[in-house]
PLY file of the C-alpha trace (Angstrom):
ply
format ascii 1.0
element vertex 415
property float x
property float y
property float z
element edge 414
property int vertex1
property int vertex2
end_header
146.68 114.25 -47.12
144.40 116.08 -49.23
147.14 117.45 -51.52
148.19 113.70 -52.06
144.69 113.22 -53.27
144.21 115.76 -55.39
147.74 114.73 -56.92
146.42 111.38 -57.79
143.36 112.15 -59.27
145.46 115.05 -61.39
148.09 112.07 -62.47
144.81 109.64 -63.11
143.20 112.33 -65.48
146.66 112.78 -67.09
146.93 108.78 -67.73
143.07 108.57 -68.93
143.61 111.80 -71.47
146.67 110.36 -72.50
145.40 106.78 -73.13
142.13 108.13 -75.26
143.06 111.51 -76.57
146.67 110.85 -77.24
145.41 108.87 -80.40
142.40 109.98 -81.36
142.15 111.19 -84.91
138.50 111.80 -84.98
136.62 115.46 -86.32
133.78 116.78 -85.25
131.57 118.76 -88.10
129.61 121.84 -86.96
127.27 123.00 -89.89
125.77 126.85 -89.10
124.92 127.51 -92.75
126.89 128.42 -95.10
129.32 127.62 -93.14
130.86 124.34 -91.98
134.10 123.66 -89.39
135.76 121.18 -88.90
137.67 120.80 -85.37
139.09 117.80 -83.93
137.64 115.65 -81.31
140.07 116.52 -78.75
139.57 120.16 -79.23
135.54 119.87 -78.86
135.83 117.99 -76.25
137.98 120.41 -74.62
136.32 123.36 -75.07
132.60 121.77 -74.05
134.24 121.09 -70.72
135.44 125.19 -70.66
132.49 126.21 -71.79
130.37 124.14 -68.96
132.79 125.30 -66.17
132.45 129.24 -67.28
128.45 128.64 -67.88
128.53 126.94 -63.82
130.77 129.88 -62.18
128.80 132.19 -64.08
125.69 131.36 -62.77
127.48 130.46 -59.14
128.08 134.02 -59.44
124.41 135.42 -60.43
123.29 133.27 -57.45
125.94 134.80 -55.03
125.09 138.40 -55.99
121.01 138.43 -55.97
121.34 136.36 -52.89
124.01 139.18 -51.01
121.04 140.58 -49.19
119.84 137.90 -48.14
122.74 136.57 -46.67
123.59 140.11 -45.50
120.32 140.06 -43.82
120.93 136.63 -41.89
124.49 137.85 -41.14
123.06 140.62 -39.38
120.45 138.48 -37.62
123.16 136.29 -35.93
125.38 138.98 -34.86
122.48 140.03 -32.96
121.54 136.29 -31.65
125.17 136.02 -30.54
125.49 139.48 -28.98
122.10 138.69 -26.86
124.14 134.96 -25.62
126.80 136.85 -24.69
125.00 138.95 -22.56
123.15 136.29 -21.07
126.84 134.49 -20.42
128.27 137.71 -19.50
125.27 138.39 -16.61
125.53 134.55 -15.48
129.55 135.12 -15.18
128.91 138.56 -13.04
126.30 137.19 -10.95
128.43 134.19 -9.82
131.09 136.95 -9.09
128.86 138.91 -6.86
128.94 141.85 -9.49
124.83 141.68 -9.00
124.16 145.56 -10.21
126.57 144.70 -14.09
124.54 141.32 -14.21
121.38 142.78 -13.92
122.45 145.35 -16.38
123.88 142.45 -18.88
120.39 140.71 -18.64
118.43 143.62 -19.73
120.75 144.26 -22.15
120.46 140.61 -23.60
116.50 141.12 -23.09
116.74 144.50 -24.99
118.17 142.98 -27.73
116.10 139.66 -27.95
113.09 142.19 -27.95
114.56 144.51 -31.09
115.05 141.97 -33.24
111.22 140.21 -33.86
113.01 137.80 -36.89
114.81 136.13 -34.54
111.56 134.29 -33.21
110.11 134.02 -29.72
112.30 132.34 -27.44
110.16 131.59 -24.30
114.08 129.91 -22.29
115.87 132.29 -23.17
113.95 135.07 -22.19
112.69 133.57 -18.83
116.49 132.63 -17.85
117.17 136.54 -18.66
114.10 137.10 -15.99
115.57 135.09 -13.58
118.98 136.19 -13.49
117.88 139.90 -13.42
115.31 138.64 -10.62
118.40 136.96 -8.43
120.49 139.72 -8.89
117.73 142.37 -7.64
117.10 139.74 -4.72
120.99 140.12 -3.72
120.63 143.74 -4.36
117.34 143.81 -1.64
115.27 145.18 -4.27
112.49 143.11 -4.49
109.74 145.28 -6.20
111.56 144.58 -9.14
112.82 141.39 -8.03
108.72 140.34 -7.78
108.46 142.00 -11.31
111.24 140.17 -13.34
109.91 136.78 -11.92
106.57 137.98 -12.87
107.81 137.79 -16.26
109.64 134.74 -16.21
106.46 132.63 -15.11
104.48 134.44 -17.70
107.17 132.89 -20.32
106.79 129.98 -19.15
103.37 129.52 -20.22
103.81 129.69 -23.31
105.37 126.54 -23.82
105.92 123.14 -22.21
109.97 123.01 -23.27
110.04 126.10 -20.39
108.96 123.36 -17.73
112.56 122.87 -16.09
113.59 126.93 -16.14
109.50 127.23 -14.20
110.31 124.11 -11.62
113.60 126.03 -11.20
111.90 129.93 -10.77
109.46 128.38 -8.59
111.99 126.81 -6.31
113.98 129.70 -6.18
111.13 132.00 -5.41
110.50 129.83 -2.14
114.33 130.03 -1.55
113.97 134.16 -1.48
111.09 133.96 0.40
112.78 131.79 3.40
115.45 134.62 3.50
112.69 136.97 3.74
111.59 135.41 6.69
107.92 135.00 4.86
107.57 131.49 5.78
103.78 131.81 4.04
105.10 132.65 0.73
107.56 129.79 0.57
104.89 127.19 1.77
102.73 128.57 -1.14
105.09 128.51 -3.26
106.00 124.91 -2.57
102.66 123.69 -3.05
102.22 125.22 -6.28
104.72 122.41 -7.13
103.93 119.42 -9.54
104.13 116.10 -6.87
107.43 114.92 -8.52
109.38 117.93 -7.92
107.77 118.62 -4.33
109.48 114.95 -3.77
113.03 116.37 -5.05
115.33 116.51 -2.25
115.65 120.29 -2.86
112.08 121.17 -2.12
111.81 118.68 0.68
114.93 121.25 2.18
112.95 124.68 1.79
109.81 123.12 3.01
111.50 122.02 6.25
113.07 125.52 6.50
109.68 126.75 5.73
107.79 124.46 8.45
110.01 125.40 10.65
109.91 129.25 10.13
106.20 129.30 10.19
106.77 127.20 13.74
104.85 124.19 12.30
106.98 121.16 13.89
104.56 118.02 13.32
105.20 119.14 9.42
108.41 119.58 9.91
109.40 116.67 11.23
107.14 114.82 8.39
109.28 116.58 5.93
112.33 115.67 7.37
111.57 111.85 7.74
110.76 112.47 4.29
114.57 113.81 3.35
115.77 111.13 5.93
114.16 108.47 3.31
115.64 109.86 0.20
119.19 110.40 2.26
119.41 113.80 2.20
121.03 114.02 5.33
123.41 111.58 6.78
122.24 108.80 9.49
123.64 110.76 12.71
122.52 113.69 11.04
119.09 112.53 10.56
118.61 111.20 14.06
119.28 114.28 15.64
116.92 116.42 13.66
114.27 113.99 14.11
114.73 113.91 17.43
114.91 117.82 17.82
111.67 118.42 15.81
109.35 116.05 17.83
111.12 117.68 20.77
109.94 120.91 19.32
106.91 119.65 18.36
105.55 118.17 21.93
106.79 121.75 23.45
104.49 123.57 20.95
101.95 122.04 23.25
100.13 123.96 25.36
98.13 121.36 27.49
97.54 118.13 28.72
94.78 117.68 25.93
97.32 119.06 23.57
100.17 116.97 24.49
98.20 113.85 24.23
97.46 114.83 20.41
100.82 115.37 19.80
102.32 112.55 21.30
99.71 110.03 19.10
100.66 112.13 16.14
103.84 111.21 16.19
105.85 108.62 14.40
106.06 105.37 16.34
109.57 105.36 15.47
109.63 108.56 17.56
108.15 107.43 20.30
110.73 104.74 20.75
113.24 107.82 21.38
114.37 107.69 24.60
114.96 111.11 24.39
111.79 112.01 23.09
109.65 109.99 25.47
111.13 111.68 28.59
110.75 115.16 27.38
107.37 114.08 26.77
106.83 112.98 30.25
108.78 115.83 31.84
106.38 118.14 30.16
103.42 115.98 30.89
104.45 115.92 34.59
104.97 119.90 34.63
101.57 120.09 33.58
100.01 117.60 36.73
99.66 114.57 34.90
102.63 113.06 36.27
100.53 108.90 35.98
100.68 109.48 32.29
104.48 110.95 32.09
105.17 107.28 33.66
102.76 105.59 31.19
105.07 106.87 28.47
108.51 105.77 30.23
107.70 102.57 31.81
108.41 100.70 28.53
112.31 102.35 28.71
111.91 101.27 32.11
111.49 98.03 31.85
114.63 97.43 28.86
116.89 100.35 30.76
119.61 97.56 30.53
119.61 97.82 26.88
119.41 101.46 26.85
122.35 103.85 26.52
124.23 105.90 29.30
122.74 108.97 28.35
119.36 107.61 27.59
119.50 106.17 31.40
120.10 109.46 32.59
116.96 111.24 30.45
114.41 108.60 31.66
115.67 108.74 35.03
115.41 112.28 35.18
111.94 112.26 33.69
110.54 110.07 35.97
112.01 111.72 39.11
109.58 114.76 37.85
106.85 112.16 37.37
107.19 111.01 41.11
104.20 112.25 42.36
101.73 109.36 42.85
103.89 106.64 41.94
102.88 103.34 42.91
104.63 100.38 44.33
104.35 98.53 41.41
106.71 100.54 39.98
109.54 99.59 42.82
110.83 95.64 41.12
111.04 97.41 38.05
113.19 100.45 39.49
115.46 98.17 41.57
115.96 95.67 38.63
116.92 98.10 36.51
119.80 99.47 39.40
120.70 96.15 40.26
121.52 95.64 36.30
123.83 98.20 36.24
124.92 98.84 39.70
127.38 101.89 38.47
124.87 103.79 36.81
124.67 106.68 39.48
121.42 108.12 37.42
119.52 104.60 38.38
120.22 105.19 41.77
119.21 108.16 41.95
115.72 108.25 40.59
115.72 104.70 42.61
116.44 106.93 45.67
113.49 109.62 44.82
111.27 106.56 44.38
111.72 105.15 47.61
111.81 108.27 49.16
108.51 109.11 47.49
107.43 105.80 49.11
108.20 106.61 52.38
111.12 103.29 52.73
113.36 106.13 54.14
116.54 103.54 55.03
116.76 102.54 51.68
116.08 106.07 50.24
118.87 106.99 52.88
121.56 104.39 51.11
120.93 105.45 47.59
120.86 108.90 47.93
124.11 108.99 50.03
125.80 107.04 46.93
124.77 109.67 44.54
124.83 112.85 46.68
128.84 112.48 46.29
129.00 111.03 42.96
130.03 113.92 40.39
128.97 112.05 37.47
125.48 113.32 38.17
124.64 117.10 37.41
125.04 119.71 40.21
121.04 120.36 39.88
120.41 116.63 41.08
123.47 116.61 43.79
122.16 119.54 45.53
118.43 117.67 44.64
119.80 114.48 46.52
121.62 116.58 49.61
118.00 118.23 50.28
116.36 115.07 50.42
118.56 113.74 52.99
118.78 116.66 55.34
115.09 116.39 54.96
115.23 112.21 56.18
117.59 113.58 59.22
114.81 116.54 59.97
112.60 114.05 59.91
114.06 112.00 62.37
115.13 114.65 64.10
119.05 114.67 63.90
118.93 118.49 63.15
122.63 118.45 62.90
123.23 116.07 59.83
120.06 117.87 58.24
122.01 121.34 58.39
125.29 119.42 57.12
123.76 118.03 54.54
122.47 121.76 53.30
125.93 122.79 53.87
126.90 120.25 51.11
124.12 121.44 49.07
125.13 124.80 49.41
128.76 124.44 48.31
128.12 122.46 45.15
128.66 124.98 42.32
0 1
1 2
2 3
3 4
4 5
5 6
6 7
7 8
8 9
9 10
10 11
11 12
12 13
13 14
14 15
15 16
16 17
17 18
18 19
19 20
20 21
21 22
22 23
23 24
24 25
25 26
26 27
27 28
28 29
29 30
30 31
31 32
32 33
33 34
34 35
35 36
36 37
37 38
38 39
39 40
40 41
41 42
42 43
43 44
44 45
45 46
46 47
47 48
48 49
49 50
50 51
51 52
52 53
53 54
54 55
55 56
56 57
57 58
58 59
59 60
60 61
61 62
62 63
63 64
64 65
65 66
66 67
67 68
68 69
69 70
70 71
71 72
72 73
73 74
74 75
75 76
76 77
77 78
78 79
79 80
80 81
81 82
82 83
83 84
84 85
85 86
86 87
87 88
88 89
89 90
90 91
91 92
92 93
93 94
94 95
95 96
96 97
97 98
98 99
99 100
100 101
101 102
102 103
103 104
104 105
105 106
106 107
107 108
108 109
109 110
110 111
111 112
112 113
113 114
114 115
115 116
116 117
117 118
118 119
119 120
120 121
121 122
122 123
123 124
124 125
125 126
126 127
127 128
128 129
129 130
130 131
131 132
132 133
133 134
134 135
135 136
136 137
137 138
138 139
139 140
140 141
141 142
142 143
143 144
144 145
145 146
146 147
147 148
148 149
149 150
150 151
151 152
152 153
153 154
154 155
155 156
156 157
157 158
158 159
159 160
160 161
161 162
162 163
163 164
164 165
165 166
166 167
167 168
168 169
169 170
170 171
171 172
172 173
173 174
174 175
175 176
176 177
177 178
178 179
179 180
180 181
181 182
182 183
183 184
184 185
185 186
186 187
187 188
188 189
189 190
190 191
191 192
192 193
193 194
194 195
195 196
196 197
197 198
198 199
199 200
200 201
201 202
202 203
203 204
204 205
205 206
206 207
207 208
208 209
209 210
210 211
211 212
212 213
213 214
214 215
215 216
216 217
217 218
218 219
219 220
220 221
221 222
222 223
223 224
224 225
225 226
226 227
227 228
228 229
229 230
230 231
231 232
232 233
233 234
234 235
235 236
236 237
237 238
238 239
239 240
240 241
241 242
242 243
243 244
244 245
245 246
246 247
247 248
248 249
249 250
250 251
251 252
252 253
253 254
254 255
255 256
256 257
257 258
258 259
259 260
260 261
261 262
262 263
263 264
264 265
265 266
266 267
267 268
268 269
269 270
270 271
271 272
272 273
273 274
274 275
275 276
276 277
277 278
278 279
279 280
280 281
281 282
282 283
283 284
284 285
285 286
286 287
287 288
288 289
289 290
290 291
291 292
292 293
293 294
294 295
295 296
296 297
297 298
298 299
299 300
300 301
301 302
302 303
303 304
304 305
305 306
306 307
307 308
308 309
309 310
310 311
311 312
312 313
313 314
314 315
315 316
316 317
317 318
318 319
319 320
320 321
321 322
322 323
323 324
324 325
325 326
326 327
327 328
328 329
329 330
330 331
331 332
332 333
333 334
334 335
335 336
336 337
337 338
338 339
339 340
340 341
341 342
342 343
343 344
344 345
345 346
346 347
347 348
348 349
349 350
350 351
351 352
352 353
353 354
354 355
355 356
356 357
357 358
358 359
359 360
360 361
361 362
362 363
363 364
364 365
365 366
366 367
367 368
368 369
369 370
370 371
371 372
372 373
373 374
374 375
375 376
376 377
377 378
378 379
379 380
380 381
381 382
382 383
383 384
384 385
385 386
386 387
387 388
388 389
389 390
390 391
391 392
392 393
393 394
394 395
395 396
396 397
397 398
398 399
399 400
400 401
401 402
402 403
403 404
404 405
405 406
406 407
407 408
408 409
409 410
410 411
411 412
412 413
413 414
């Protein structure tokens, strides 16, 4: 296409001289005393245009030559820019291939150059990513003394300017990240909270502070952190539930007594509390520590919607409250039986429906419920053997010594 052009424009210049200088008889006079000549238009014209072309390369040329060392000079300059990115490239490319000892090489080689050659201008980036990939690679390599010292640098770079903000956010958050796998659970909280807010909030540094929490065996922070990454969706629904639920687990075992496991229980999220799950652990634990009126406090509200619950929520409250037995009240009986009656199948209901009335002394209707479940395999072997005992001790106490040592001989053979 551009030979076409340039065709044209040649056969448009060959019509226009043609047109004007094909008839033009005029002469143009030059006087340099004495002399005079006398040249035709055509020719003048001609030999102005030569004479402006050879003037232009000419000086083209002048320019060219006094500005060689210049140019020679800036030639030089980029060779070196571009042999410092491709060492940069070269140690990114080896570190992602696990070659950590050549990328930490290529990165001081990329620094080494950056640092010879002052005319190519501070570069506050480029040098801090150089830090941090000879700082990753000496992490991989467990050599953190100079690990600690390359990131030393890179922060200091990035105080220089505020277009280094992103590569700092990024140092900072991988600083925490080493320190988790160094098991220093202090460092990465520090680190964290040298954050700005907004990029504490990033999903990422919600993740290492939860690792964090966790390491350093703070649960109640933990499990704020992770309602926090539940909110933003960093983990999916079922997901989220379950490590929720884990952490105020964790978090009401951390306690230590009653007093303790009061505080934690009222620190918790109400959303928490209306775990099943959670709220019998909590009352198993408050039972094993004697306060077995409170441990009932806590279920009676599961107690009292157990038809809406779950199958496996049944069977954590009713487990809970057979450890919270101890002092139980007769109020509590309409609530136990409604909740059987509901869901007649349920062998769990019966069975903390047998402890109860056990606990109560109604031994006949103790005597019914616990037969049910003694037999009934759904239950766990724990709470078969649990129900056996209690009815050998019914026959001892009515004295049929016979059925009492059967029903330790069932007892006995459940594995």
């Amino acid at each position: 296409m551009r030979t076409i052009i340039w065709l044209v424009l040649l056969f448009a210049a060959a019509v226009v001289a043609a047109t004007f200088l094909g008839a033009n008889d005029a002469l143009v006079t030059v006087f340099w005393a004495p002399w005079r000549i006398d040249v035709s238009f055509n020719l003048f014209i001609i030999v102005l245009v030569l004479t402006v072309g050879v003037v232009y390369v000419s000086l083209q040329g002048i320019n060219v030559l006094v500005g060689l060392p210049r140019r020679a000079r800036e030639w030089r300059l980029s060779k070196r820019d571009r042999s410092a990115q491709q060492a940069l490239r070269e140690s990114l490319a080896l570190f992602f291939g696990a070659r950590y000892t050549r990328a930490h090489k290529a990165a001081q080689r990329a620094m080494t150059i950056h640092d010879e050659t002052p005319e190519l201008g501070r570069d506050p980036e480029f040098t801090m990513l150089a830090h941090l990939l000879a700082a990753g690679s000496m992490h991989r390599l467990q050599d953190r003394v100079r690990r600690d010292e390359h990131l030393a640098h890179a922060l200091a770079a990035s105080r220089s300017t505020v277009a280094t903000r992103p590569a700092e956010e990024g140092a900072r958050l991988l600083a925490a990240e080493w320190a988790l796998e160094d098991r220093d659970a202090d460092r990465a909280l520090e680190l964290i909270g040298e954050l700005s807010p907004g990029v504490a909030r990033r999903t990422q540094a919600l993740r290492l502070k939860l690792q964090a929490a966790r390491l350093a065996q703070q649960p109640l922070d933990a499990l704020r952190t992770a309602r926090l990454l539940a909110k933003h969706q960093g983990f999916s629904q079922s997901a989220a539930a379950g490590l929720l639920r884990s952490l105020a687990i964790e978090a009401l075992e951390s306690a230590r007594d009653a007093d303790q496991l009061r505080r934690v229980w009222l620190q918790l999220d109400a959303a928490d509390r209306r775990d099943a799950f959670v709220a019998a652990r909590a009352a198993t634990l408050m039972a094993g520590l004697g306060h077995a009126e409170d441990a009932r406090g806590w279920l009676k509200p599961f107690w009292e919607q157990a038809a809406s619950l779950g199958s496996e929520e049944r069977a954590e409250i009713s487990r809970a409250l057979v450890k919270a037995l101890p002092g139980l009240g007769v109020d509590w009986l309409p609530r136990l039986e409604a909740a059987a009656t509901a869901d007649a199948r349920d062998p769990h209901l019966a069975y903390a429906l047998g402890c109860a009335l056990a606990q109560l002394q109604l031994w006949g209707k103790a005597r019914q419920q616990l037969e049910r479940c003694a037999g009934d395999e759904a239950l766990s072997g724990r709470e078969r053997r649990a129900a056996w005992r209690q009815l050998a001790a019914l026959a001892e106490r009515e004295g049929d010594l016979a059925r009492s040592q059967r029903c330790l001989k069932e007892a006995a053979e459940i594995e």
